[in-house]
TIVO-2410 file (N, C-alpha, C; in nm, 3 decimals):
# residues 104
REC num residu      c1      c2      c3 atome chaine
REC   1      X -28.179   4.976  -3.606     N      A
REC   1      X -28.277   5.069  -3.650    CA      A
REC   1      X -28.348   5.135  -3.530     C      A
REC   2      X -28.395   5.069  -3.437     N      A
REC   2      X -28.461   5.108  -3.301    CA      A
REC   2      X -28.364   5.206  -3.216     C      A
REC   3      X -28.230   5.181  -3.231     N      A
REC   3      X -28.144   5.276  -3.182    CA      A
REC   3      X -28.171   5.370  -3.231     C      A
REC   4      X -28.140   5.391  -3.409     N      A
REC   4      X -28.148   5.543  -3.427    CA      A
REC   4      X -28.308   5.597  -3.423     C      A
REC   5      X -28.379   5.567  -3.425     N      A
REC   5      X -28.532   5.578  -3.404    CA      A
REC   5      X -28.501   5.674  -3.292     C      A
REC   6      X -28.467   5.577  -3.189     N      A
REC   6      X -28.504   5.663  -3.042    CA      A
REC   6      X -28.344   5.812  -3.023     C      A
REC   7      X -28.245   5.814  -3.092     N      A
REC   7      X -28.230   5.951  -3.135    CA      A
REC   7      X -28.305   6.018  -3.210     C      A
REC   8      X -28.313   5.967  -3.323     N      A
REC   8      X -28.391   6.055  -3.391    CA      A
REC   8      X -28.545   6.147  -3.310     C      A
REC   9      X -28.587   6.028  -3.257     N      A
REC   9      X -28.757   6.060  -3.202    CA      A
REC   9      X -28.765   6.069  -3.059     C      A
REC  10      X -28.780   6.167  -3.007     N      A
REC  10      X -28.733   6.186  -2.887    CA      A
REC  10      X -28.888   6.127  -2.777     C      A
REC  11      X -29.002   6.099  -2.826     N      A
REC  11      X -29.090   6.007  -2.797    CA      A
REC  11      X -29.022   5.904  -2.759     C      A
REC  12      X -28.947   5.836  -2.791     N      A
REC  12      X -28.910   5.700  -2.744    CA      A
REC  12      X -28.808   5.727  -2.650     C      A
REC  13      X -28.860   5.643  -2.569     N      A
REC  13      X -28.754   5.654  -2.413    CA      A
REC  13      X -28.789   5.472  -2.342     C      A
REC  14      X -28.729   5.388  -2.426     N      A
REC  14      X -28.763   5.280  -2.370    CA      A
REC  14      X -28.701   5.258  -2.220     C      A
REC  15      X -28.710   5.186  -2.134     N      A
REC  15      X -28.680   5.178  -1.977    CA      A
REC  15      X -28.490   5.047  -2.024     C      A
REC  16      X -28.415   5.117  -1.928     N      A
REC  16      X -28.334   5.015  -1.947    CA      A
REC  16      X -28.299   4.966  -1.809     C      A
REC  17      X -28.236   4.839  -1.871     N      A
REC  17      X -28.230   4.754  -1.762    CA      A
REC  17      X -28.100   4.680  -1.758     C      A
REC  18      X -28.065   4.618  -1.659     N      A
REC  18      X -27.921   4.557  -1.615    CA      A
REC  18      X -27.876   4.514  -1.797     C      A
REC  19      X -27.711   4.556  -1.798     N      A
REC  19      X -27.701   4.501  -1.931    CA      A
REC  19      X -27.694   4.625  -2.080     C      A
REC  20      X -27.770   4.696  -2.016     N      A
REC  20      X -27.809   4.823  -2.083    CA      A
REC  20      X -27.942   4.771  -2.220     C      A
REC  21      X -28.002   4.676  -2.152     N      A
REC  21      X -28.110   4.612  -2.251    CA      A
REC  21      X -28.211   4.696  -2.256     C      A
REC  22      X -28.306   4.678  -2.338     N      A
REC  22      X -28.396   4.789  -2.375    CA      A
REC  22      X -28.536   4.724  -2.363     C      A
REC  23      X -28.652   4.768  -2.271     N      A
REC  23      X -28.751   4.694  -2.244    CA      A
REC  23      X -28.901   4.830  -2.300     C      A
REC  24      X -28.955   4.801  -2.418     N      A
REC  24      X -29.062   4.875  -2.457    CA      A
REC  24      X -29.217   4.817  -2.385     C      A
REC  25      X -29.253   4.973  -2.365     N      A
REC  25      X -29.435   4.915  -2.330    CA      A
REC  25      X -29.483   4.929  -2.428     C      A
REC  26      X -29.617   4.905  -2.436     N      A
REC  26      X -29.728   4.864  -2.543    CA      A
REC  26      X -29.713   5.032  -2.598     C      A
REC  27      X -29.768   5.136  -2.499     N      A
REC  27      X -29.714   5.250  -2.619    CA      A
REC  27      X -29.615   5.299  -2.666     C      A
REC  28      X -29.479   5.298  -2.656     N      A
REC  28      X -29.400   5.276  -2.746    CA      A
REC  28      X -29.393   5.172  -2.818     C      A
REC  29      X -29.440   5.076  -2.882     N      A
REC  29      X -29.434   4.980  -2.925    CA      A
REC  29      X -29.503   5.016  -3.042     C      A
REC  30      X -29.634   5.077  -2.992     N      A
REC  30      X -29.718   5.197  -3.112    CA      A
REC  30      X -29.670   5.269  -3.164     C      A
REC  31      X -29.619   5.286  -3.135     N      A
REC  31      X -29.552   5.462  -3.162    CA      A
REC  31      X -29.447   5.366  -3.287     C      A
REC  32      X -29.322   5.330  -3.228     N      A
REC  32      X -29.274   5.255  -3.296    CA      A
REC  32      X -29.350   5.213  -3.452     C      A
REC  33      X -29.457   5.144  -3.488     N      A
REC  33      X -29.523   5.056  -3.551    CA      A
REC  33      X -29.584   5.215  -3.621     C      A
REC  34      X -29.616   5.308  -3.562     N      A
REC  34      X -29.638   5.468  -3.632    CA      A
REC  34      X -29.526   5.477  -3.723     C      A
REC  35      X -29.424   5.490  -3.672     N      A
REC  35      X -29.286   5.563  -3.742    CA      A
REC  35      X -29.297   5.484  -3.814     C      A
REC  36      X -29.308   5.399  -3.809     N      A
REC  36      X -29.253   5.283  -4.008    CA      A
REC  36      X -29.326   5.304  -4.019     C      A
REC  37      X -29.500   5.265  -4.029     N      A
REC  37      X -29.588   5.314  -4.122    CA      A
REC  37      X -29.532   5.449  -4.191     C      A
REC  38      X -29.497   5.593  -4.124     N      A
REC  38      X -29.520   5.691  -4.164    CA      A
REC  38      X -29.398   5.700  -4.288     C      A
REC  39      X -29.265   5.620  -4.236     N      A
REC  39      X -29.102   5.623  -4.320    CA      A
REC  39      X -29.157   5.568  -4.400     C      A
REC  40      X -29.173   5.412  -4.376     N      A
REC  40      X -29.206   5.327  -4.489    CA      A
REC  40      X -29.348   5.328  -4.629     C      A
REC  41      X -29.433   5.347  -4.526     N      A
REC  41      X -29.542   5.327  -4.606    CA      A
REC  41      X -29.581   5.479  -4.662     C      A
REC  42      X -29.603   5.554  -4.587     N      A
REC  42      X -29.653   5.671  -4.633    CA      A
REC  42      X -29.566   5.782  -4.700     C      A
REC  43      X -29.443   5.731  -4.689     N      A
REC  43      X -29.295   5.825  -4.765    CA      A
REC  43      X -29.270   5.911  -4.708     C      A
REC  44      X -29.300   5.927  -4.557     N      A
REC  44      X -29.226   6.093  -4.487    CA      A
REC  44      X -29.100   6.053  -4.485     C      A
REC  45      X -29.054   6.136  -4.514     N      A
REC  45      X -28.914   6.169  -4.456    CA      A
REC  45      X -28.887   6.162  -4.302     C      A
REC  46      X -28.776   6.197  -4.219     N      A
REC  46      X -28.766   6.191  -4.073    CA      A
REC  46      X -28.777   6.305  -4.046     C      A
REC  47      X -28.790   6.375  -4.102     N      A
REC  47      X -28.824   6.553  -4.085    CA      A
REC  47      X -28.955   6.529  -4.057     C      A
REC  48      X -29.000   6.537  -4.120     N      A
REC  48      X -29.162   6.485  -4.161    CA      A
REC  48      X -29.220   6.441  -4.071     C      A
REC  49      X -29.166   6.268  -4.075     N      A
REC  49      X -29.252   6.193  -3.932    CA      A
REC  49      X -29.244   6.272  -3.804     C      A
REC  50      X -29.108   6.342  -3.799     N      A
REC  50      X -29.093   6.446  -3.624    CA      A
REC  50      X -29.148   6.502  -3.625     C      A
REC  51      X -29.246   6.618  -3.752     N      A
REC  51      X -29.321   6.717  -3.766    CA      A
REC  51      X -29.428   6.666  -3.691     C      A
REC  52      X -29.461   6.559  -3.769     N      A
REC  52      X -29.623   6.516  -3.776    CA      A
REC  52      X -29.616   6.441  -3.598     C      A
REC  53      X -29.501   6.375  -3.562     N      A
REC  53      X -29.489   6.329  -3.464    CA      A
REC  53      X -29.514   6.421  -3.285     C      A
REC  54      X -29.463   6.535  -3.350     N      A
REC  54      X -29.475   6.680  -3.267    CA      A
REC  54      X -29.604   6.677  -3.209     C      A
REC  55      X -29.694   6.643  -3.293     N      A
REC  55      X -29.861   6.712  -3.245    CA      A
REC  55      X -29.901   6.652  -3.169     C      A
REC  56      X -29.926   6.675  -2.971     N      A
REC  56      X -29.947   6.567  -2.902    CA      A
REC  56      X -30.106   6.519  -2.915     C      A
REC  57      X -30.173   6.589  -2.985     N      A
REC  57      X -30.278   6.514  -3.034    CA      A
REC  57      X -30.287   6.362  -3.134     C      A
REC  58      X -30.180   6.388  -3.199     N      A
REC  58      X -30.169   6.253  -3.309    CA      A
REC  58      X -30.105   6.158  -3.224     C      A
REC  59      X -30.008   6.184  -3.096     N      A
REC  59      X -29.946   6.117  -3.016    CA      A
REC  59      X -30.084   6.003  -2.977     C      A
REC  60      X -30.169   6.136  -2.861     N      A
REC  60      X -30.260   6.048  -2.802    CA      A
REC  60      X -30.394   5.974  -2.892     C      A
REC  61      X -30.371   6.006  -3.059     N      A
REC  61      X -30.456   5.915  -3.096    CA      A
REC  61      X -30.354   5.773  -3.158     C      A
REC  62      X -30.254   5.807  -3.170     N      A
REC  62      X -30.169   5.663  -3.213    CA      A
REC  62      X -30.189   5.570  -3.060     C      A
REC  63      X -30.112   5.616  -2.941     N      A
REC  63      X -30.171   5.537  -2.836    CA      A
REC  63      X -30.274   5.479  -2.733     C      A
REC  64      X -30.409   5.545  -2.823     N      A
REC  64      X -30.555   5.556  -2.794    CA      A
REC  64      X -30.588   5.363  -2.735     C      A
REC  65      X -30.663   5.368  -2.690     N      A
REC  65      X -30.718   5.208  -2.655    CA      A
REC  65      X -30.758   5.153  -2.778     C      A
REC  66      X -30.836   5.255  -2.844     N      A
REC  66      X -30.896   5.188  -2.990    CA      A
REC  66      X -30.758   5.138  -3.058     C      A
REC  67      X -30.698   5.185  -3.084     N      A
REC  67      X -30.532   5.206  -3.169    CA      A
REC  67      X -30.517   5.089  -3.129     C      A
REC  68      X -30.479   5.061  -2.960     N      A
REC  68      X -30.411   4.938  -2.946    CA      A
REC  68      X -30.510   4.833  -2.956     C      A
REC  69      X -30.626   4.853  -3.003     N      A
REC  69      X -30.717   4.698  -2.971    CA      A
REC  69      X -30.696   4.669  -3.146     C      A
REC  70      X -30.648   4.761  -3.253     N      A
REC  70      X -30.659   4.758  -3.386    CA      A
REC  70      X -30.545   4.717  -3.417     C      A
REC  71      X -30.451   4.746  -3.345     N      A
REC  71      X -30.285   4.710  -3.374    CA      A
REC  71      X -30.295   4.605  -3.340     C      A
REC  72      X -30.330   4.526  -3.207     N      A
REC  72      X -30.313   4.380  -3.183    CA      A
REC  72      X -30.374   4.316  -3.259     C      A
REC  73      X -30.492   4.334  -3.326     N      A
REC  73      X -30.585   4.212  -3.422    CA      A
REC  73      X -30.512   4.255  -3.542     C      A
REC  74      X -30.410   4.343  -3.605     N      A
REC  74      X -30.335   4.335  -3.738    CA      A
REC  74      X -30.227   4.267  -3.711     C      A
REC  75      X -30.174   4.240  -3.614     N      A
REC  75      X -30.011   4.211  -3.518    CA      A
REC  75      X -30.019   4.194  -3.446     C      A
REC  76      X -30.079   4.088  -3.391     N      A
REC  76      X -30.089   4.044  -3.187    CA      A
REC  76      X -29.919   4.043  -3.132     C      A
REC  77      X -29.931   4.111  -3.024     N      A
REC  77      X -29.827   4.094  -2.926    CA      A
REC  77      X -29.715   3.956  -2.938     C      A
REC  78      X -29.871   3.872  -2.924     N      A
REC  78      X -29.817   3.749  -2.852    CA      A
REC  78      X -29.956   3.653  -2.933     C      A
REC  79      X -29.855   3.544  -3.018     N      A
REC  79      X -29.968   3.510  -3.102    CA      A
REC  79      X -30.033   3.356  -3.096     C      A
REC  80      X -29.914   3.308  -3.026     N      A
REC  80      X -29.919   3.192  -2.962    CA      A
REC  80      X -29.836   3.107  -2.846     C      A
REC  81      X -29.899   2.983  -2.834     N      A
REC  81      X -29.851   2.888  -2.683    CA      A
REC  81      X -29.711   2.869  -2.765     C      A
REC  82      X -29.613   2.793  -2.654     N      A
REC  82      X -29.519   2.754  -2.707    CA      A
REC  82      X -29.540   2.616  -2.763     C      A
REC  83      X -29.623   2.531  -2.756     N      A
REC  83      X -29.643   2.397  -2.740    CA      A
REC  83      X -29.718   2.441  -2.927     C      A
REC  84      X -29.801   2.505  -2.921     N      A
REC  84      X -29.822   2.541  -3.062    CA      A
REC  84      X -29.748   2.553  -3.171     C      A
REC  85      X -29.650   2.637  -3.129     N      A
REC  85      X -29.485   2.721  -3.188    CA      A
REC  85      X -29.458   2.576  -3.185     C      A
REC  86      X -29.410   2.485  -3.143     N      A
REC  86      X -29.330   2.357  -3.128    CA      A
REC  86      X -29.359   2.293  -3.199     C      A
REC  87      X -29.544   2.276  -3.222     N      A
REC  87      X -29.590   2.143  -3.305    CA      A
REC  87      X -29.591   2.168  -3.476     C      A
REC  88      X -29.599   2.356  -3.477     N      A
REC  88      X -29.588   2.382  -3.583    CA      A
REC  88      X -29.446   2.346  -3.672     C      A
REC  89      X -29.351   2.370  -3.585     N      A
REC  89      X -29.208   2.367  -3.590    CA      A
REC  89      X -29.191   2.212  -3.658     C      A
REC  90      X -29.186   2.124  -3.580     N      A
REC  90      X -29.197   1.974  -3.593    CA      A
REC  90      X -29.305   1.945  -3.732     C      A
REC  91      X -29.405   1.986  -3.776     N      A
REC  91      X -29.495   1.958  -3.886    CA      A
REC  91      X -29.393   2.052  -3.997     C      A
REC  92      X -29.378   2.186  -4.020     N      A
REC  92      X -29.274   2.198  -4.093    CA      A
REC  92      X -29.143   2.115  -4.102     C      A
REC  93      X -29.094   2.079  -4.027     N      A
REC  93      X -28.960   1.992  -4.064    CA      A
REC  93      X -29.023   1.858  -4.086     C      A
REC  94      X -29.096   1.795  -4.083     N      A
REC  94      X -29.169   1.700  -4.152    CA      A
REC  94      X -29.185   1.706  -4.298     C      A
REC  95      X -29.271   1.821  -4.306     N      A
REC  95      X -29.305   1.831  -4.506    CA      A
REC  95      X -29.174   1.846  -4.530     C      A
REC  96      X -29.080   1.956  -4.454     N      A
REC  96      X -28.886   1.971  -4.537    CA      A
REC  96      X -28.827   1.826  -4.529     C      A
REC  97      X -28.844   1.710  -4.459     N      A
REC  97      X -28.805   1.594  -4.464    CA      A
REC  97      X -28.871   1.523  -4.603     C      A
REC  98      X -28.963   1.521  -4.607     N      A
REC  98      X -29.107   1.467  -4.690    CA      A
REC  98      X -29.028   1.510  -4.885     C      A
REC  99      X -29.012   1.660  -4.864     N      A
REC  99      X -28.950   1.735  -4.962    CA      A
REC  99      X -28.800   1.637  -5.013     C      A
REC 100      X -28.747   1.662  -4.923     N      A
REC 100      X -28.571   1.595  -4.929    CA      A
REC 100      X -28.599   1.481  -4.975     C      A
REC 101      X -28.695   1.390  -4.932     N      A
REC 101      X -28.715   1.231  -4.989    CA      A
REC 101      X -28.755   1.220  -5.129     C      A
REC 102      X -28.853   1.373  -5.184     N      A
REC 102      X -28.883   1.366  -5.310    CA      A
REC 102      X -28.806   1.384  -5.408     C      A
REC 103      X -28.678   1.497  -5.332     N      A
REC 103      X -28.584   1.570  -5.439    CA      A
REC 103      X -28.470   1.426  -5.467     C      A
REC 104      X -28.452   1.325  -5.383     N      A
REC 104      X -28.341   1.219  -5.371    CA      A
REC 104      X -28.402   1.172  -5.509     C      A
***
């Protein structure tokens, strides 16, 4: 999907790197998280979102500081430690163990 995005939307120009891997900054990442809102949620078409996408005013308010301090508290970047991620991990396969003993 991110492939055809960045034909389609000529805004996106992620940086590539050895591999031909694709490395996004925080404002494309916005921008990105724009376009589905606008496909998904709001029903533009891709005509549409490019229209509306065109206006470098709506540009610089999607990648505004406010934008990104509002996007991270709906969707943080980065939401946790790994040691967190791990213990959570381990307490879920616990209750799915816990489960399996009930269903026997």
């Amino acid at each position: 999907m991110l492939r055809y995005w960045e034909q389609e939307f000529t805004q996106l120009e992620p940086s590539k790197r050895r591999g031909n891997r694709r490395y996004y900054q925080k404002d494309e990442i916005l921008l990105i998280r724009k376009i589905r809102q606008l496909l998904y949620f709001e029903g533009f078409t891709i005509q549409g979102a490019k229209a509306k996408l065109s206006n470098r005013q709506f540009i610089k308010e999607v990648i505004s500081e406010e934008e990104i301090q509002k996007s991270q508290s709906e969707l943080p970047l980065a939401t946790s430690s790994t040691t967190e991620t791990f213990n959570d991990l381990n307490n879920f396969k616990g209750q799915l163990g816990d489960i399996l003993k009930i269903l026997k």
